[in-house]
C-alpha positions in Angstrom: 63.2 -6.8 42.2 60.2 -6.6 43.6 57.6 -4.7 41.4 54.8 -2.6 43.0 53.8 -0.6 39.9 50.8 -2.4 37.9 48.6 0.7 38.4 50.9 2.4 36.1 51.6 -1.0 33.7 51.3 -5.1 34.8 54.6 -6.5 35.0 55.4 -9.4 34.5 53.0 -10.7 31.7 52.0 -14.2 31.5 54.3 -16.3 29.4 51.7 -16.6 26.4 52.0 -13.3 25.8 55.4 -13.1 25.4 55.2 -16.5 23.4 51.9 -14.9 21.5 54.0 -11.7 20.1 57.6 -13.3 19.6 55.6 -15.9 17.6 53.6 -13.9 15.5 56.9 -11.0 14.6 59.2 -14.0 13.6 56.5 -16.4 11.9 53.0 -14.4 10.5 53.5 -10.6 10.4 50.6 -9.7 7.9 49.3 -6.2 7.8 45.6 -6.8 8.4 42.9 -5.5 5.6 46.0 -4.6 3.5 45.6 -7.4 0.4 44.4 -11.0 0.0 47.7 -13.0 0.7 47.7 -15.6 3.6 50.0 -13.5 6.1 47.4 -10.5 5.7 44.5 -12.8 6.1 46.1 -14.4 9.2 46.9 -10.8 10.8 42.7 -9.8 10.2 41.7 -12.8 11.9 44.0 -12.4 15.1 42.2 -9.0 15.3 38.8 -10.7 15.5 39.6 -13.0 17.5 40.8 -10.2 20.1 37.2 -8.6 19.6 35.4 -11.5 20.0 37.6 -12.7 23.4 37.4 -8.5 24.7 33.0 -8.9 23.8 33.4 -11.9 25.9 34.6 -10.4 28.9 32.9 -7.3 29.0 29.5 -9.1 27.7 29.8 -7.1 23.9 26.7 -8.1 21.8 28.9 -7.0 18.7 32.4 -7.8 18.6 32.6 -5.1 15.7 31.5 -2.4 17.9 35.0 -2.6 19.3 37.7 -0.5 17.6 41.1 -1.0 18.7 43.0 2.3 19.9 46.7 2.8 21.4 45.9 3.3 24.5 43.2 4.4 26.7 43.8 7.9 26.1 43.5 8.1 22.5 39.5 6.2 23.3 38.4 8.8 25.3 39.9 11.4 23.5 38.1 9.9 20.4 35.2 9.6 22.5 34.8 13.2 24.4 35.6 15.1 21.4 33.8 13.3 18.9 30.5 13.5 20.4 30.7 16.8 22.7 30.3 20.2 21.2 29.6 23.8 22.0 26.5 24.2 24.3 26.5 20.2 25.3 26.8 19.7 29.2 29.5 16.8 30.2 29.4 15.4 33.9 32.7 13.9 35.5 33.9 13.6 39.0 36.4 14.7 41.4 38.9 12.0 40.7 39.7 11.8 37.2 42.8 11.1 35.6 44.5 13.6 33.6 43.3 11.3 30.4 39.7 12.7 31.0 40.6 15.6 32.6 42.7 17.3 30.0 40.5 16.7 26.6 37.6 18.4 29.1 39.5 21.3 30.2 40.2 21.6 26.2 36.4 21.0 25.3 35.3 23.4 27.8 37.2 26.0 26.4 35.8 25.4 23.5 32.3 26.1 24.9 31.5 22.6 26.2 30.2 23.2 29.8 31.7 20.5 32.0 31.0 19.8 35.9 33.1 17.9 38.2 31.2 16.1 40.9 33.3 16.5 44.1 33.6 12.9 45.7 34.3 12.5 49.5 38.0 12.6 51.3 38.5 9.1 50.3 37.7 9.5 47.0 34.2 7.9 47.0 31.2 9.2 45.2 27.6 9.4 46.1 25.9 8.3 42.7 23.0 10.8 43.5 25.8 13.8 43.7 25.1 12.7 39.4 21.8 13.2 39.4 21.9 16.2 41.3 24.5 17.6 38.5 22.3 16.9 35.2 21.2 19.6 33.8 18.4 20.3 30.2 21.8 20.2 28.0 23.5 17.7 30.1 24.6 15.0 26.8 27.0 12.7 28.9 28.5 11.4 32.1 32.1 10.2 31.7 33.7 8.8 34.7 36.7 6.1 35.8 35.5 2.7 37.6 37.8 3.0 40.1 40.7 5.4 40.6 44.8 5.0 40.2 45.6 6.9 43.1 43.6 5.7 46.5 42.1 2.5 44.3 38.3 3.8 45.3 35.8 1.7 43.1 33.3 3.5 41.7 29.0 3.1 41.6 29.3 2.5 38.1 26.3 0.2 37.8 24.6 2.9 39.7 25.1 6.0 37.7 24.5 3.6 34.4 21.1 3.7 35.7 21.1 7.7 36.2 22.0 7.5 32.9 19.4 5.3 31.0 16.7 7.2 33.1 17.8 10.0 32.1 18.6 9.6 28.2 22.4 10.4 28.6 25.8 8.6 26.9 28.0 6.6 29.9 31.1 7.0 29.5 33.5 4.5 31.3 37.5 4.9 31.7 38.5 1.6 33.0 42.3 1.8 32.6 42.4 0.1 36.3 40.1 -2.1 36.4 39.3 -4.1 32.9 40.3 -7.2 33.5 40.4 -7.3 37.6 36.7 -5.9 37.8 33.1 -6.8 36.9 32.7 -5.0 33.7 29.3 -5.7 31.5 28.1 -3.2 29.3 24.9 -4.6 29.3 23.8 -4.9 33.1 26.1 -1.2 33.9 24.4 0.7 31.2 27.6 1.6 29.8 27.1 3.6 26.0 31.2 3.9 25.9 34.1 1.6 27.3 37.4 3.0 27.2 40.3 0.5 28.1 43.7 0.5 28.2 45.6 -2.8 27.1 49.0 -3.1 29.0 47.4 -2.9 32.6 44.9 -5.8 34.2 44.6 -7.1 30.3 48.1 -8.0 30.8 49.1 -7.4 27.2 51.5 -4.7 26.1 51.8 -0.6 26.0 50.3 1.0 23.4 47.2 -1.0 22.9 43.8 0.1 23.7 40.5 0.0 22.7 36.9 1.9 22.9 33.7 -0.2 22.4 30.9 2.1 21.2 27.0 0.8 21.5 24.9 0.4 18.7 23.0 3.7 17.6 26.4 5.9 18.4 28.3 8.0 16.3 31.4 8.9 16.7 32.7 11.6 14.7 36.4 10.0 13.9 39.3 12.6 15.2 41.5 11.0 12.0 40.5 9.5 8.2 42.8 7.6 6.5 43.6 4.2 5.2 41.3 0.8 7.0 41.5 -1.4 3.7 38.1 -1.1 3.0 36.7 1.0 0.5 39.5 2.3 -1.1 37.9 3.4 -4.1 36.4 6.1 -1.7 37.8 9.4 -0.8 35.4 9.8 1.9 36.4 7.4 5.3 34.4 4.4 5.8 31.2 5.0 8.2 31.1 1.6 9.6 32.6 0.2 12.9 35.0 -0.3 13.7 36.9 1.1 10.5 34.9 4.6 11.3 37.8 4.8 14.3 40.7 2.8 12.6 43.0 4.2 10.6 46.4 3.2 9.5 48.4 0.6 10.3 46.7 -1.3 13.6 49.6 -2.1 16.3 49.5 -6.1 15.4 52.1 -7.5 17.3 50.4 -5.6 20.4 46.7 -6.4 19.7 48.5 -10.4 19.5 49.8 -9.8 22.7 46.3 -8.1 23.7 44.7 -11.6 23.0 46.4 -13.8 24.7 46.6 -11.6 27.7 42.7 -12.1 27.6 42.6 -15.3 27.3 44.8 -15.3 30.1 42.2 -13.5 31.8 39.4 -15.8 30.9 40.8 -19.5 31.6 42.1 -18.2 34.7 39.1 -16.7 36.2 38.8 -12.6 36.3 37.3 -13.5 39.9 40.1 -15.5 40.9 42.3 -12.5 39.8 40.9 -10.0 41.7 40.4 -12.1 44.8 44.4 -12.7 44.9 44.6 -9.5 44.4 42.1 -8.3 47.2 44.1 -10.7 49.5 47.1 -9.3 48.9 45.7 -5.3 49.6 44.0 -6.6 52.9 47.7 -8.2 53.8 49.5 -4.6 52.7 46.6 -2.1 54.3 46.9 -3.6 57.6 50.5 -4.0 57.6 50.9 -0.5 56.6 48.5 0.5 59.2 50.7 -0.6 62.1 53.6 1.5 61.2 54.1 4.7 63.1 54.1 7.6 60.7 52.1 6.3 58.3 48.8 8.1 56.7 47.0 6.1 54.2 45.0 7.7 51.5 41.6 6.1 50.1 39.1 3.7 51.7 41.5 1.4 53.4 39.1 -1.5 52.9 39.9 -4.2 50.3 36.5 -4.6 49.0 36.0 -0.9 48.2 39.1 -0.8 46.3 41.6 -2.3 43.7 45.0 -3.5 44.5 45.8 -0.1 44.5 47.4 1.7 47.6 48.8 5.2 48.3 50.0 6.3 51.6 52.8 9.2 52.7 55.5 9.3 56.0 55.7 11.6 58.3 58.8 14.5 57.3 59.6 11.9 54.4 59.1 13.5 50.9 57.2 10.9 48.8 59.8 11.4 45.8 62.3 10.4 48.5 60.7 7.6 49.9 60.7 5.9 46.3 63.7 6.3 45.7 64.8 4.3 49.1 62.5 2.0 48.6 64.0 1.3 45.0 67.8 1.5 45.6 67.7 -0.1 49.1 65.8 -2.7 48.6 65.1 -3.3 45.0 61.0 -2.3 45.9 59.1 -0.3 42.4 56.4 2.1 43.3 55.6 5.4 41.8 56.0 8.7 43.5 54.1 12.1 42.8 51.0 13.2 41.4 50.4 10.0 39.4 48.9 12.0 36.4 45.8 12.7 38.8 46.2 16.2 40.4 42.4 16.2 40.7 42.3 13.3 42.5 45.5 15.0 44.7 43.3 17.8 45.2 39.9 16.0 47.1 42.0 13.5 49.3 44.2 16.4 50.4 47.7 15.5 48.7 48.1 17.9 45.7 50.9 19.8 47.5 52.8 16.7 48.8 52.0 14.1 46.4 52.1 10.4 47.7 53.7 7.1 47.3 51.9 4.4 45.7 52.5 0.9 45.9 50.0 -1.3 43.4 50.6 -5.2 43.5 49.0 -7.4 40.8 48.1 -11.1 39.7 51.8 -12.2 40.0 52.6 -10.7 42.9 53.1 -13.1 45.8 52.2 -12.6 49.4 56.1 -13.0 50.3 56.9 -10.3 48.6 54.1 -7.9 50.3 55.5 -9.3 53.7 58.9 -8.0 52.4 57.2 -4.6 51.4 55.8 -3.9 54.8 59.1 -4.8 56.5 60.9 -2.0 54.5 58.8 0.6 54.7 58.8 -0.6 58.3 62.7 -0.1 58.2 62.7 3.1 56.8 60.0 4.5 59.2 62.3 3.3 62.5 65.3 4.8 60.6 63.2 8.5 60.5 62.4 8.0 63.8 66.0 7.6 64.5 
C-alpha cells in the first residue's frame, strides 16, 4: 500500500509512538489529577511534559496556557463560541474547513455577524482583503494556515499584525500545518492556536489541543470534573482546567508526546523540506499528463504536501477508487469537508482528488504515483 492521505491523518507514525502508548496502557495507566497514588501522579506528569514539548515548538511562554482537546474541532469550537456573542463581528476567509465554517454559520445565526474574505482561484489571500473587512465591532479574525484542499499557505504572520494593530483576537486552525510549518505564537501574533494531534504531530486521532494567551477568557462549553477543587461546585477558572473536563484521552496525549518529540529531534525543517521535495517531484509529474487540471498554487513553497487535481471525463470518486483497488494507491475523493474552499477554486460541483504525501513517504513511491495516474489517463484516452 502506498498511502497518499496525511492531509486527512499521518500514517504511518514513528515507532515511539506506537512504543509510547503500548507502553504506557500495559505498564502506567493512571488517571491524571484523579488521587495521590504513583500511577495517577505518573499520568499528570506525561501531560506536562506534552505541554512543555507542544510550548516548545510553537514558542508558548506558559505551558499551562495549553489545554488539551480531542481534536481540533472541539478547540475552535471551544474557541468561537466561547468568546463570540450577539453583535460581535468575526472575520474568516474563503477557504475554511467545515470545522470553522459550521460553528460560524451556527454563531451567526445566533446574531454573530461573520464575513468571509474571498481568496483568489488558487486559494491565496491578500492579507489587506483583512483589513479591508474589519469593521467598529469586528472582535476576531479566525483563519487556517494553510488549506487541506489545494495546500495554499496562508499570510498568517501578516494578518497577526492586522490584528495587534488593530486590537483584535487571532485565531489560528492549523490542523495542516502544526508540526510541518513555522508556527510561533509570539512572532505571528497569534491570541488562539487550534491543533489537531493525529496529523503532522504524528500522534493519534482524537487528540487536540487549543493554546489560549495570557489575558483570555474563554467561557468553557462544558463543567465538570479536572481534580482540582472538588470541594467547589463552581468549575475551576484557571487554565488549563477552565477547558478540561473529565477524563483527559491519556494513552493519546502519550502518543501526542512522543510524536513531538519526534518532531523536535528530527528537525520540523527537515520535515517539511522532504516534504516540499517530494510535492515539487508530484506537481511536475502530474503536470505532464494529458488531462490533468491541478487545483491550488502549483508551487512547492506556497504550499504543503498537499495536492488536489481532477481528469478529464473521470469522476474524482472514480478515480480513487482505481487508484485504490488497482494499484493499492490511498487518496481521498470529494469535497474533503471544505465546500467553501470547493466553491472559490471552482470544484464544488465536481469535487477533486487529493493526494497528500507525508514525512514517511519516499520519493519511489511518488514515482509510482505519477506512473498510475499516468496509466489510467492513457487508458481514458483509449
Amino acid at each position: 500500500m502506498i498511502y497518499m492521505d496525511n492531509a486527512a491523518t499521518s500514517f504511518p507514525k514513528p515507532e515511539r509512538v506506537y512504543n509510547a502508548v503500548d507502553h504506557f496502557n500495559r505498564y502506567l495507566g493512571g488517571n491524571p489529577g484523579r488521587g495521590s497514588h504513583k500511577a495517577t501522579l505518573q499520568a499528570g506528569s506525561i501531560l506536562l511534559d506534552a505541554r512543555e514539548a507542544l510550548s516548545r515548538l510553537f514558542n508558548i511562554k506558559d505551558c499551562e496556557q495549553i489545554a488539551f482537546t480531542a481534536n481540533v474541532t472541539d478547540s475552535l469550537n471551544i474557541a468561537l463560541k466561547g468568546l463570540l456573542h450577539p453583535g460581535d463581528h468575526v472575520i474568516s476567509t474563503s477557504m475554511e474547513h467545515n470545522a470553522v465554517a459550521r460553528p460560524l454559520n451556527t454563531l451567526a445565526q445566533r446574531g454573530v455577524e461573520w464575513t468571509a474574505v474571498a481568496c483568489a482561484a488558487d486559494g491565496s489571500l491578500d492579507p489587506e482583503d483583512i483589513r479591508k473587512a474589519i469593521k467598529p465591532n469586528t472582535r476576531m479574525v479566525c483563519m487556517l494556515h494553510a488549506s487541506n484542499l489545494t495546500g495554499t499557505i496562508m499570510p498568517i504572520t501578516e494578518v497577526g499584525k492586522i490584528c495587534r494593530e488593530k486590537g483584535l483576537i487571532f485565531l489560528v486552525d492549523s490542523a495542516q500545518t502544526a508540526g510541518v510549518l513555522p508556527l510561533d505564537v509570539e512572532t505571528q501574533n497569534i491570541d488562539l492556536l487550534a491543533f489537531t494531534g493525529h496529523k503532522g504531530l504524528l500522534g493519534l486521532q482524537g487528540t487536540g489541543g487549543l493554546y489560549v494567551s495570557t489575558g483570555i477568557e474563554i467561557s468553557p462549553l462544558k463543567e465538570g470534573g479536572t481534580g482540582s477543587f472538588s470541594e467547589h461546585l463552581q468549575h475551576p477558572e484557571f487554565m488549563p482546567d477552565r477547558l478540561e473536563s473529565g477524563t483527559p484521552n491519556t494513552p493519546g496525549i502519550v502518543g501526542l508526546l512522543a510524536g513531538v518529540e519526534f518532531i523536535l529531534q528530527t528537525g520540523r525543517e527537515n520535515i517539511r523540506c522532504h516534504e516540499q521535495d517530494l510535492t515539487e517531484i508530484l506537481l511536475d509529474g502530474l503536470k505532464e499528463i494529458k488531462g490533468i487540471k491541478l487545483y491550488g498554487p502549483g508551487d512547492s513553497k506556497r504550499q504543503t504536501a498537499v495536492i488536489a487535481f481532477n481528469m478529464d471525463n473521470v469522476d474524482c470518486g472514480e478515480l480513487s477508487m482505481q487508484l485504490d483497488y488497482q494499484y493499492e494507491i490511498v487518496t481521498r475523493s470529494g469535497l474533503h469537508c471544505a465546500p467553501l474552499a470547493h466553491q472559490t477554486v471552482g470544484t464544488l460541483e465536481s469535487g477533486s482528488c487529493r493526494l497528500s504525501p507525508g514525512y514517511f513517504t519516499t520519493k519511489e513511491e511518488i514515482e509510482t504515483v505519477i506512473r498510475a495516474v499516468h496509466d489510467i489517463s492513457k487508458q481514458i484516452g483509449g
